[in-house]
Backbone bond lengths (Angstrom), bond angles and torsions (degrees), N, CA, C in turn:
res aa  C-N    CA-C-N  psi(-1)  N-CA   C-N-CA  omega(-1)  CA-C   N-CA-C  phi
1 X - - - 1.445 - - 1.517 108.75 -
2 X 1.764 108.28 147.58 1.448 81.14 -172.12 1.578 114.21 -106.38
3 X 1.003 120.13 -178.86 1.733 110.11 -178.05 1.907 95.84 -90.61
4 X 1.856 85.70 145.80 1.529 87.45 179.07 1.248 120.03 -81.34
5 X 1.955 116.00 -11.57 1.756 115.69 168.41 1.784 97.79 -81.45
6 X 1.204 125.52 53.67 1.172 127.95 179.76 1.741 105.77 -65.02
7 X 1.098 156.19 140.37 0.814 169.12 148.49 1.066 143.51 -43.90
8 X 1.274 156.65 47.22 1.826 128.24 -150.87 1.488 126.60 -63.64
9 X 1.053 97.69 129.22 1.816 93.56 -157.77 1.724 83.27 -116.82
10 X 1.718 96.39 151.22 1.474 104.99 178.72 1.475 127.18 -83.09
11 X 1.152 119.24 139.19 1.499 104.90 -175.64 1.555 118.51 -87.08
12 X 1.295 113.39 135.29 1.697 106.30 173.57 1.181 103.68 -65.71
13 X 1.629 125.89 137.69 1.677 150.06 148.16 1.254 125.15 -95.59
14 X 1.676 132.34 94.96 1.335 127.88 -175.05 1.673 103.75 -80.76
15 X 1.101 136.91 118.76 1.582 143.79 177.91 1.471 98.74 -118.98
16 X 1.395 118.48 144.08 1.653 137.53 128.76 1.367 126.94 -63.90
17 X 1.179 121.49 102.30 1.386 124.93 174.40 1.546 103.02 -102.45
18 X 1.333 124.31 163.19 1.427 130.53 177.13 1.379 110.54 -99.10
19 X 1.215 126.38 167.01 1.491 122.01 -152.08 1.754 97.89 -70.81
20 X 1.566 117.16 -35.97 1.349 121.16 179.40 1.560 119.16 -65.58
21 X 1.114 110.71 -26.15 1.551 127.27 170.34 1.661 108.78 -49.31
22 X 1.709 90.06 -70.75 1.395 112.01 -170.43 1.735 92.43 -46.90
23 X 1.319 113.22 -65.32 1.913 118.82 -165.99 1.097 95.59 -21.00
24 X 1.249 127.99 -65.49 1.809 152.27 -130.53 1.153 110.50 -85.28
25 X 1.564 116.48 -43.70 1.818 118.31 150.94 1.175 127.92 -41.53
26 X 1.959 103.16 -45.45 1.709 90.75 -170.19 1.353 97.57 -122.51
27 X 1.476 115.45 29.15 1.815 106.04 139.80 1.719 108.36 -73.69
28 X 1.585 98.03 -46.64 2.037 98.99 -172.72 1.624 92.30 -46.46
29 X 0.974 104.64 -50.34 1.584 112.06 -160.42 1.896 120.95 -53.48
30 X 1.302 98.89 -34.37 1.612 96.37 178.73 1.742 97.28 -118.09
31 X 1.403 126.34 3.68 1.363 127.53 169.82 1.896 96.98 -69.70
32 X 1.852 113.40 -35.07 0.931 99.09 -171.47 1.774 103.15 -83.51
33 X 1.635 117.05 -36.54 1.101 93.15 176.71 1.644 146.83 -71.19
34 X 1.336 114.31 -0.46 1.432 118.26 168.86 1.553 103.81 -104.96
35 X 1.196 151.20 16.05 1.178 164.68 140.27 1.600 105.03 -60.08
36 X 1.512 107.52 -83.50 1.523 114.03 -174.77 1.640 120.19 -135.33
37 X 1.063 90.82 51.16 1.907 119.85 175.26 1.791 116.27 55.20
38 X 1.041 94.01 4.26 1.610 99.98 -159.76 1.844 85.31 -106.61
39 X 1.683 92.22 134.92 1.830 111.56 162.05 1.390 102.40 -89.32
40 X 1.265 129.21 134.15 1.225 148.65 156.92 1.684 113.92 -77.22
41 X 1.101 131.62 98.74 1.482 122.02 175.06 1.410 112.62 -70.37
42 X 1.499 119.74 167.80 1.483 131.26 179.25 1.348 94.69 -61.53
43 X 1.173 124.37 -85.76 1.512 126.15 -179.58 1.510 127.67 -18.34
44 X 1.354 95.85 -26.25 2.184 109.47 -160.78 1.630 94.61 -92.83
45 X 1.583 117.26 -33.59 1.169 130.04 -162.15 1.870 105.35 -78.05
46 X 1.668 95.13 -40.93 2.031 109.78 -175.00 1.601 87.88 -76.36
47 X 1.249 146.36 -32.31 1.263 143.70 -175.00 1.410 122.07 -78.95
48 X 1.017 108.72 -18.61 1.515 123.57 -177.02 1.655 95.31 -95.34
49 X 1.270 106.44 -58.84 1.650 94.71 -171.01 1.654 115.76 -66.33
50 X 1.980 125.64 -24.61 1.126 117.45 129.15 1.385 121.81 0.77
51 X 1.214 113.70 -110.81 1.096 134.77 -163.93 1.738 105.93 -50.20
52 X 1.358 126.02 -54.26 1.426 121.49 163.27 1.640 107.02 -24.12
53 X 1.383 124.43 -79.39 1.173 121.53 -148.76 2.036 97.83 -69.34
54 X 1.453 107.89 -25.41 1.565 113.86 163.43 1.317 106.22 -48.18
55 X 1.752 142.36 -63.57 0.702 110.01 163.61 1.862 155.37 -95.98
56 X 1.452 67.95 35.71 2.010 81.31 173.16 1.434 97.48 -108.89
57 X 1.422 129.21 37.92 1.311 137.77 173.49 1.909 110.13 10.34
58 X 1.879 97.12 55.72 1.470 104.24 167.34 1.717 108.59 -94.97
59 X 1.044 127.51 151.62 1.415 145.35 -157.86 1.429 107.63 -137.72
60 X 1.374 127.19 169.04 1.443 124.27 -156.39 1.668 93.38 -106.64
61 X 1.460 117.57 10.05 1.558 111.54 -159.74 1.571 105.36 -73.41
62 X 1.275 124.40 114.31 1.480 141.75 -173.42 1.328 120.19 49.12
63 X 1.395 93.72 31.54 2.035 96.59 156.08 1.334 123.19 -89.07
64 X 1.546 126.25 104.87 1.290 119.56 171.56 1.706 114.11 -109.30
65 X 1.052 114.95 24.10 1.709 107.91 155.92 1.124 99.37 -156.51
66 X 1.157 107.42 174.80 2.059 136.43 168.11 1.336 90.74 -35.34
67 X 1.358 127.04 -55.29 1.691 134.47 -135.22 1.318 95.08 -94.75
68 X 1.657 131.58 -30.12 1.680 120.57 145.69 1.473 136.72 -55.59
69 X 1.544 99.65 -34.22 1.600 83.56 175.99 1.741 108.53 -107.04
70 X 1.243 95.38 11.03 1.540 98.82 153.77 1.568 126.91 -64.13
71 X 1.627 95.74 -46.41 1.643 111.11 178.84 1.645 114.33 -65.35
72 X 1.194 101.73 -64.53 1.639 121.38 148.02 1.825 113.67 -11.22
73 X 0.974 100.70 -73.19 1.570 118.05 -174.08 1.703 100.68 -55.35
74 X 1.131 138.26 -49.68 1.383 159.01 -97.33 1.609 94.07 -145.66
75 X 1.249 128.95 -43.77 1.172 143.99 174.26 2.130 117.30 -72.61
76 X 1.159 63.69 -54.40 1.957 76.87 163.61 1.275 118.02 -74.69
77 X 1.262 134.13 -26.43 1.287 133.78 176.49 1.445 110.16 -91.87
78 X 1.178 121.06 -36.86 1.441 116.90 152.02 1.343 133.05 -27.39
79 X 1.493 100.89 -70.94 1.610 122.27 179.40 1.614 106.30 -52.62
80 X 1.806 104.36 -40.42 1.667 90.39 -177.52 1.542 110.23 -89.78
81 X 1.199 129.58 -11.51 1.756 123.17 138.52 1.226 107.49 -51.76
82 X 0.996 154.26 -76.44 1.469 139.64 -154.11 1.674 101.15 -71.87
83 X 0.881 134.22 -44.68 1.574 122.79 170.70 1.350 108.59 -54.50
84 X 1.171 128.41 -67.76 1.428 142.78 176.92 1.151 99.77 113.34
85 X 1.151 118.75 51.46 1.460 133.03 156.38 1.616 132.90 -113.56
86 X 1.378 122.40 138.02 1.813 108.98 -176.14 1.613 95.73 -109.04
87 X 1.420 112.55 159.44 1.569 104.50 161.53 0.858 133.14 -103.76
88 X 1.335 149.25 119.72 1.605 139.81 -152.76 1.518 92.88 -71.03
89 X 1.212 103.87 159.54 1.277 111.42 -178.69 1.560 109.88 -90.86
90 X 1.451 126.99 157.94 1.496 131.83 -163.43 1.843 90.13 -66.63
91 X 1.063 144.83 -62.96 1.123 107.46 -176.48 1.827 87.34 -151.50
92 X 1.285 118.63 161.27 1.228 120.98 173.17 1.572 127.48 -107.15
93 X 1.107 106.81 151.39 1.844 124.89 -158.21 1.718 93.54 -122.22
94 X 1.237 95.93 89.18 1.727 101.34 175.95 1.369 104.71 -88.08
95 X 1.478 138.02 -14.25 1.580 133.62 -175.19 1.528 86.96 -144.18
């Protein structure tokens, strides 16, 4: 049974990123901290964009490369520019 002060605990994710990947994390990452004092970690940065595409309610249904859920991604943000609408994201990770 489970307890109702149940917790959400984070799950560890081991990924391969390529050395240009990695750069690109921890440029966002210290672009944000000499900007507005705050370090952005690798992890805070893959969690955030999570949740972004969570709330652009994109789904894995017939994406088989980068260059689909690129279109995907790109298509939805469109539509909510042309509406003039943004989507909040499913829930937000301020720390």
């Amino acid at each position: 049974m489970k307890n109702s002060n149940f917790e959400k605990k984070n799950q560890r994710v081991v990924t391969f990123l390529n050395r240009e990947e990695v750069d690109f994390l921890d440029k966002l990452g210290k672009d944000a901290l000499f900007s507005a004092g705050f370090k952005l970690s690798r992890a805070k940065l893959i969690a955030w964009l999570i949740d972004i595409l969570k709330g652009l309610n994109i789904n894995g249904e017939n994406i088989k490369s980068g260059k689909d859920l690129e279109y995907r991604v790109m298509r939805v943000l469109k539509q909510n520019i042309d509406e003039g609408s943004v989507p909040a994201a499913s829930h937000s990770r301020t720390k």
